[in-house]
C-alpha positions as CSV (number, residue, x, y, z in Angstrom):
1,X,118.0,-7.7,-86.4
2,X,116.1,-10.1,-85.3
3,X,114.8,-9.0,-82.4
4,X,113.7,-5.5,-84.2
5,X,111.8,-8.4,-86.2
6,X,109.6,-9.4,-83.3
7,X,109.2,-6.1,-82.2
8,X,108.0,-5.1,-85.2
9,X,105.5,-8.1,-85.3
10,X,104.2,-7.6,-81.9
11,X,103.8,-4.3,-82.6
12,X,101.5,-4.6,-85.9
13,X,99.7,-7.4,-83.9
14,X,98.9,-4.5,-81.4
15,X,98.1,-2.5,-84.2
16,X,95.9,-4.9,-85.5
17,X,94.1,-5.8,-82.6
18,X,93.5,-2.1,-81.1
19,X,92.3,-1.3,-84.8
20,X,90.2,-3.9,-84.7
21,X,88.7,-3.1,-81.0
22,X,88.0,0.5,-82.7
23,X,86.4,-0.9,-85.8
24,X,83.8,-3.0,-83.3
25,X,83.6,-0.5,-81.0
26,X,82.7,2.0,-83.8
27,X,80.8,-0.8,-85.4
28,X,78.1,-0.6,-81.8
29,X,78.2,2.8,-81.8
30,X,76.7,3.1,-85.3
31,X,74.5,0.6,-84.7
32,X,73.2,2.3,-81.2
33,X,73.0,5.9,-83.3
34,X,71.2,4.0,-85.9
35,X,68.9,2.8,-83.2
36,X,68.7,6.4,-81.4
37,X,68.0,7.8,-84.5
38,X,65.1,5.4,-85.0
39,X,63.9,6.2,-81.1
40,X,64.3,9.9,-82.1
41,X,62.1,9.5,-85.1
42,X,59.8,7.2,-82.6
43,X,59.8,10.5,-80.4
44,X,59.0,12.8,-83.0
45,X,56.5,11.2,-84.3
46,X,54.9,10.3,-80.9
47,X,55.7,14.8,-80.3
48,X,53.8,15.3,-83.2
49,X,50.8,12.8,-82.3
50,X,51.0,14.3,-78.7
51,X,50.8,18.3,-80.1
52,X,48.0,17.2,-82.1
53,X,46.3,15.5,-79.4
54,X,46.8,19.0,-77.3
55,X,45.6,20.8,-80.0
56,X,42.3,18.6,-79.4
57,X,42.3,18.7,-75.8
58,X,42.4,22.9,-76.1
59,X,39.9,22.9,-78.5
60,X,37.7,20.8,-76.0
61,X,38.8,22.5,-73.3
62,X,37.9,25.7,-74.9
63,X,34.7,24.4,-76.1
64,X,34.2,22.8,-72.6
65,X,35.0,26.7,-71.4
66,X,32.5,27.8,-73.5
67,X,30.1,25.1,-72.5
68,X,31.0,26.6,-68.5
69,X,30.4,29.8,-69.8
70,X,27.5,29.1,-70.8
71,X,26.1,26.8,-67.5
72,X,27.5,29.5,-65.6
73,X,25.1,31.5,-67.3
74,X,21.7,29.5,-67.4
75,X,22.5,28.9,-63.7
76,X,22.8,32.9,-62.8
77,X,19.7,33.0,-65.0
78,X,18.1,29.6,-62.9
79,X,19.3,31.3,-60.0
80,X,17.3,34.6,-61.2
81,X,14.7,32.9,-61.9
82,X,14.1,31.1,-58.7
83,X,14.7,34.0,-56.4
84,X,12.0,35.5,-58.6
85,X,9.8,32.2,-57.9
86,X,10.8,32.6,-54.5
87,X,9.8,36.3,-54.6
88,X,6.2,35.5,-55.9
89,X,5.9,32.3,-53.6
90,X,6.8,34.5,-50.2
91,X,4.5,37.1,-51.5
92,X,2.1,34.5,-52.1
93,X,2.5,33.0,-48.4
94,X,2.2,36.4,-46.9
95,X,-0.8,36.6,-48.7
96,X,-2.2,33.4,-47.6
97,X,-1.5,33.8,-44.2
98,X,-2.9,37.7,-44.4
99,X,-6.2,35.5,-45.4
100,X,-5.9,33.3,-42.6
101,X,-5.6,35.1,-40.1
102,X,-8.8,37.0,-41.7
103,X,-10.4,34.1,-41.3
104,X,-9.5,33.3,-38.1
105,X,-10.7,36.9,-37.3
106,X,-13.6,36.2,-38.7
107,X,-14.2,32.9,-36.6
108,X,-13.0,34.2,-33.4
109,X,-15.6,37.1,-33.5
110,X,-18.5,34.3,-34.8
111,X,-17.0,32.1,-31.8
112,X,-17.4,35.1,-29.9
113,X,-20.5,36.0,-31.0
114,X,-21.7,32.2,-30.3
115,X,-20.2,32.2,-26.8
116,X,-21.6,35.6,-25.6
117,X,-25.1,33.8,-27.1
118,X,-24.5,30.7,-25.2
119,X,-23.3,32.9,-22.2
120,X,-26.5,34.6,-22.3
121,X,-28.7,31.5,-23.1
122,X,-26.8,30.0,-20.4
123,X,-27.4,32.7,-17.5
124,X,-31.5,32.3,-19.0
125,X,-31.3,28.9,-17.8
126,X,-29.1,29.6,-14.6
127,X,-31.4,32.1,-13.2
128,X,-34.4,30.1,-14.1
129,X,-32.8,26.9,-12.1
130,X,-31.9,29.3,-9.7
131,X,-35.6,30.4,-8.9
132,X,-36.5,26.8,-9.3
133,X,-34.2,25.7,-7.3
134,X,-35.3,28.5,-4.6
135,X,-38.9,27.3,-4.9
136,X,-37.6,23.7,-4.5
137,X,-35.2,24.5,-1.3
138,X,-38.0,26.8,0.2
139,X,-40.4,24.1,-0.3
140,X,-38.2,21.3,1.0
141,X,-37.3,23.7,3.8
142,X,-41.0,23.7,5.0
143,X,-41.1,19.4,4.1
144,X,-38.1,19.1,6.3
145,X,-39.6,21.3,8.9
146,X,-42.9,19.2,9.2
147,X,-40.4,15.8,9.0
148,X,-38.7,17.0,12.0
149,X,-41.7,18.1,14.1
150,X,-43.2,14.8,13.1
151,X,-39.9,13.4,14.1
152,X,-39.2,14.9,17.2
153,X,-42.7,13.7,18.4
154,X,-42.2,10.4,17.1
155,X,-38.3,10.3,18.8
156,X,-40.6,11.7,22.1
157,X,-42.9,9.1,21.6
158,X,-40.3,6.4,21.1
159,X,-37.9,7.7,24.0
160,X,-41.2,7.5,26.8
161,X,-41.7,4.1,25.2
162,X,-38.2,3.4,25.6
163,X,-37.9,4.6,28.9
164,X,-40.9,2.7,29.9
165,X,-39.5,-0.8,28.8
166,X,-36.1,0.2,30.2
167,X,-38.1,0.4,33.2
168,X,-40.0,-2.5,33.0
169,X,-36.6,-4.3,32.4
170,X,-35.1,-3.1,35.5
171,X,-37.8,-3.3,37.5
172,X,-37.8,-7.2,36.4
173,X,-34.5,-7.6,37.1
174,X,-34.6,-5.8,40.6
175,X,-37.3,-7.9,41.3
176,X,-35.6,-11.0,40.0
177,X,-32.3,-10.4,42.0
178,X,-34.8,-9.7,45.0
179,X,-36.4,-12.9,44.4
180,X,-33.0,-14.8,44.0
181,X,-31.0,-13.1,46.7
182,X,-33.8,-13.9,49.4
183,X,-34.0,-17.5,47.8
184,X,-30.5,-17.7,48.2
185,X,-30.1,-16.0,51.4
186,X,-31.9,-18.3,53.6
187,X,-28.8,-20.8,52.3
188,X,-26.1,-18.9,52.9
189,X,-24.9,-15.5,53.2
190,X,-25.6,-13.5,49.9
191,X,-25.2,-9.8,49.2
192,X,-26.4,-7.5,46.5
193,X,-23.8,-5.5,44.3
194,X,-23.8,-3.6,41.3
195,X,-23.1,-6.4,38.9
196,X,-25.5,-9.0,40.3
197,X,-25.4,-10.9,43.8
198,X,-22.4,-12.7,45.9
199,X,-22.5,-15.8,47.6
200,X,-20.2,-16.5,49.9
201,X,-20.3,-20.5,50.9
202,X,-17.9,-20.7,53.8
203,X,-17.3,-23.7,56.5
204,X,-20.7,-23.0,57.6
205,X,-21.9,-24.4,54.5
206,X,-19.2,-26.2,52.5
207,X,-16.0,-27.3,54.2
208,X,-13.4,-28.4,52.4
209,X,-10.6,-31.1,53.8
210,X,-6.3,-29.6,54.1
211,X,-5.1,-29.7,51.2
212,X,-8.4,-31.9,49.3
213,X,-10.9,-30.3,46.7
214,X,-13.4,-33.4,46.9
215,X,-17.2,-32.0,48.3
216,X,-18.3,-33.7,51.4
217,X,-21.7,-35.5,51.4
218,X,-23.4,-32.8,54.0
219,X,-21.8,-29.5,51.0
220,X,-24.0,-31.7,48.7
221,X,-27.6,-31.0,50.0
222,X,-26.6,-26.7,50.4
223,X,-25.3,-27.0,46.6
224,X,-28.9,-28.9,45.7
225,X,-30.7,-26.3,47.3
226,X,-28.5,-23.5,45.0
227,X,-29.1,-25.5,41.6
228,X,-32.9,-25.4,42.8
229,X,-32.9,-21.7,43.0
230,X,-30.7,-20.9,39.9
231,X,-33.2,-23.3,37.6
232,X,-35.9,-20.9,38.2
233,X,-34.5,-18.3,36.7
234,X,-32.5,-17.4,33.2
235,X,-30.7,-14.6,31.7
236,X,-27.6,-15.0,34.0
237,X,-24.1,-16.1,34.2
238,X,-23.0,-17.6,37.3
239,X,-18.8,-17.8,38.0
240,X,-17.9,-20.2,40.6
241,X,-14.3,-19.1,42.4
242,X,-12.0,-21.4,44.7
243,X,-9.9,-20.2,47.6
244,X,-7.7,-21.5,49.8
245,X,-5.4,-21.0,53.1
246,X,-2.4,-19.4,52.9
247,X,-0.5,-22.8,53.6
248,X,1.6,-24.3,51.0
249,X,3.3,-22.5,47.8
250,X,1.7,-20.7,45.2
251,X,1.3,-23.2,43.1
252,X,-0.1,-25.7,44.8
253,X,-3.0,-23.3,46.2
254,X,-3.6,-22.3,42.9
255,X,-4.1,-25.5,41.2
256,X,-6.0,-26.9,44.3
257,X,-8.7,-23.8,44.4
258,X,-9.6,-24.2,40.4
259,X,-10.0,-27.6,41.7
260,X,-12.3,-26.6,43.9
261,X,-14.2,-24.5,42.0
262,X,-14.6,-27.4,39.3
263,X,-15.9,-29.7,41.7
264,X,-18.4,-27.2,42.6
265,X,-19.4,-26.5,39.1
266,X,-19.4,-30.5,38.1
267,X,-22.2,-30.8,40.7
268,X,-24.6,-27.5,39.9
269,X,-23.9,-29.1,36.4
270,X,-24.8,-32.4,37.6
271,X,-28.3,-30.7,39.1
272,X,-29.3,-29.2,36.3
273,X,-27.7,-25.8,35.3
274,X,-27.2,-24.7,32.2
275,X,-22.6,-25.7,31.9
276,X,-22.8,-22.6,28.9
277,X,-23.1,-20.5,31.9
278,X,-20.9,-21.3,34.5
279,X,-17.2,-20.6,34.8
280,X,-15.0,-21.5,37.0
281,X,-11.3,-19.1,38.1
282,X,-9.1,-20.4,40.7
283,X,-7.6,-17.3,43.1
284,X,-5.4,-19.5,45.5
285,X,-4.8,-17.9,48.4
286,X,-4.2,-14.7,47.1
287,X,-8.1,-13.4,48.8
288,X,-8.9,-14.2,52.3
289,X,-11.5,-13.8,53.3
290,X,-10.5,-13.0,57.0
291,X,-6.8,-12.4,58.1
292,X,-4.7,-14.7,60.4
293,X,-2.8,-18.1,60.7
294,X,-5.2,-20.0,63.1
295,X,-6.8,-23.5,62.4
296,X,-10.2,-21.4,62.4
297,X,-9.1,-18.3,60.2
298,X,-7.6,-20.9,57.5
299,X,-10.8,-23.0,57.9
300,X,-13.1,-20.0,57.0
301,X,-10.7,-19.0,54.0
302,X,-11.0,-22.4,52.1
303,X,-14.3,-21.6,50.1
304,X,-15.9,-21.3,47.4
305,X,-17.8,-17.8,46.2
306,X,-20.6,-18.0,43.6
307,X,-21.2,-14.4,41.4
308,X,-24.6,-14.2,39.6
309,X,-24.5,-11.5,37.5
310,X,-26.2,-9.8,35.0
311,X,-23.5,-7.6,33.2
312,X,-19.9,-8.1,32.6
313,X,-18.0,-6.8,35.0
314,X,-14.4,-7.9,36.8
315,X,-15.1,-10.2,40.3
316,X,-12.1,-9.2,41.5
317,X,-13.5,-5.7,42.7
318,X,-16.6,-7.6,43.9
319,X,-14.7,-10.0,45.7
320,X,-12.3,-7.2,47.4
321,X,-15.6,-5.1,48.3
322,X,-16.9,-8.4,50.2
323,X,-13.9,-8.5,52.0
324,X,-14.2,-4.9,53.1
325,X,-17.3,-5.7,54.6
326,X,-15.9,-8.7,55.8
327,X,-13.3,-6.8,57.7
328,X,-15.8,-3.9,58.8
329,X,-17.8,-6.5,60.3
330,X,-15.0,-8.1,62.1
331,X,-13.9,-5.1,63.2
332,X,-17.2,-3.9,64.5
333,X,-17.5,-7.7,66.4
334,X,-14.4,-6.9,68.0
C-alpha cells in the first residue's frame, strides 16, 4: 500500500514537472509566434513599401523609356541633320577646291605667260650680249694679237740680250779660270774640269811627315803663293781634301787626312781667304793617287787636293777623272 503511495507521488511529480516543461515550452513558442507574427507584419509592410517603390521605379523607368525614346530620336534627327551639314560642307569643299584649282589655272597660264615674256626678254638680252660679246672677243682677239707680236719681239729682244750677258758671264768666267789656272799652274800642277779647276799639291810641293798632319815650314811659302792668287779673285768656293797612304786602318787614315785638310785650310785662312768658302772632307786612303806599296808611291799619295769651283758638283768624280789621267800618264811614262 504504501509503496503504490510513492508510486503514485512520483508519478504526479512526473506529471507535474512534464506538464509544466509543456506549459514553458508552449509559453516560448507563443511568444516566438507572437514575435514572427510581428516580423510578418514588419515584412508586409516593408512588401507593401517595396511594391510601391516598384511601382515608382516603372513609372521612371517608363518615363526614362520614354525620355530614350525620345534622345534616340533627336539623335537620328542630329544624326540627319549633320550628315545633311556634312552633305552641304563636302559640296561646299568640292566647290572650293573647283575654285582653286581655277585659280591656280589661272596663275599658271599668267606665270606662263610671264615666263614665256621673260624667256623672250631674256633671249633679247642674250643675243644682244652675245653680239657684244663677239665684238668684244673679236676685238680682244686682234689686242691679244698685237700683245703677242709686241711680245715675241720684246721675248726676242730680251733672249739676244740674255744670250749676250750669258755670254759675257762665261766669257768672264773662262777668262777668270784662265787667269787663275795659269796663276796657279806655275805653283803646282792644276787642271781644268767642268766644274772649276784641280790642284793637285803632291810631295813636290807639300810633304807631309808618316803618320803627322802638321805643314812643314818649306809647304808654307807654296800655300802663301795659293792664298795670293785666290785673294784676287771672288765668286768661288774652294774645298780643301786630305789623303793619305794606304798604311794603318781605316780609321786612323781617315781622321789623319781631315786633319790634313784642316791644317791646310787654317793657313789659306790664316792668309787671308774668305773661311765662308772653304771646306774641308777627309778621303783617307780610299783615293790614290798612284798605285803601289813603295816608300815613293805612299809618299806621292799623302796630299792634299784643292777644287775651285764655280757650280756644285760632287769632287769625287773630279778626283777619280784626275786619277785617270794620273794613270794614263803613268802608263804612257812607262
Amino acid at each position: 500500500m504504501q509503496r503504490n503511495s510513492i508510486i503514485a507521488i512520483v508519478a504526479a511529480l512526473l506529471v507535474a514537472i512534464v506538464g509544466f516543461s509543456i506549459w514553458r515550452h508552449m509559453t516560448q513558442l507563443s511568444d516566438q509566434l507572437g514575435n514572427l507574427s510581428q516580423q510578418v507584419d514588419t515584412l508586409d509592410e516593408k512588401l507593401v513599401d517595396a511594391e510601391g517603390r516598384a511601382t515608382q521605379a516603372e513609372s521612371r523607368a517608363t518615363q526614362a523609356e520614354t525620355r530614350a525614346d525620345q534622345a534616340e530620336t533627336a539623335k537620328t534627327e542630329a544624326m540627319e541633320r549633320a550628315e545633311a551639314a556634312a552633305l552641304r560642307e563636302q559640296l561646299s569643299a568640292q566647290q572650293a577646291q573647283q575654285a582653286a584649282a581655277a585659280r591656280r589655272q589661272a596663275e599658271e597660264r599668267e606665270q606662263q605667260a610671264a615666263a614665256a615674256r621673260q624667256e623672250a626678254e631674256a633671249r633679247a638680252v642674250a643675243e644682244a650680249e652675245a653680239r657684244t660679246a663677239a665684238e668684244l672677243k673679236q676685238r680682244a682677239a686682234e689686242e691679244a694679237k698685237l700683245e703677242a707680236r709686241l711680245a715675241a719681239v720684246a721675248a726676242e729682244k730680251e733672249a739676244r740680250q740674255a744670250t749676250i750677258e750669258a755670254d759675257k758671264v762665261r766669257q768672264k768666267l773662262q777668262n777668270e779660270l784662265d787667269r787663275m789656272q795659269n796663276a796657279l799652274s806655275r805653283i803646282a800642277k792644276t787642271r781644268r774640269t767642268a766644274l772649276g779647276l784641280v790642284m793637285t799639291l803632291g810631295s813636290d810641293q807639300i810633304e807631309f811627315d808618316f803618320n803627322k798632319a802638321n805643314l812643314r815650314p818649306e809647304n808654307r811659302e807654296v800655300l802663301s803663293r795659293i792664298a795670293g792668287v785666290l785673294l784676287t779673285s771672288d765668286n768661288y768656293a774652294l774645298q780643301v781634301f786630305g789623303h793619305t797612304d794606304d798604311i794603318g786602318s781605316v780609321e786612323v787614315n781617315q781622321r789623319l787626312s781631315e786633319q790634313r785638310a784642316d791644317s791646310v785650310r787654317g793657313y789659306l785662312v790664316d792668309a787671308g781667304v774668305d773661311p765662308n768658302v772653304v771646306t774641308t772632307k777627309g778621303l783617307g786612303k780610299t783615293s790614290p793617287l798612284v798605285e803601289g806599296s813603295d816608300p815613293v808611291s805612299r809618299q806621292r799619295n799623302r796630299r792634299v787636293e784643292l777644287a775651285i769651283v764655280f757650280s756644285e758638283g760632287e769632287y769625287e768624280t773630279v778626283a777619280e777623272e784626275e786619277a785617270e789621267e794620273e794613270a794614263e800618264e803613268e802608263a804612257g811614262d812607262s
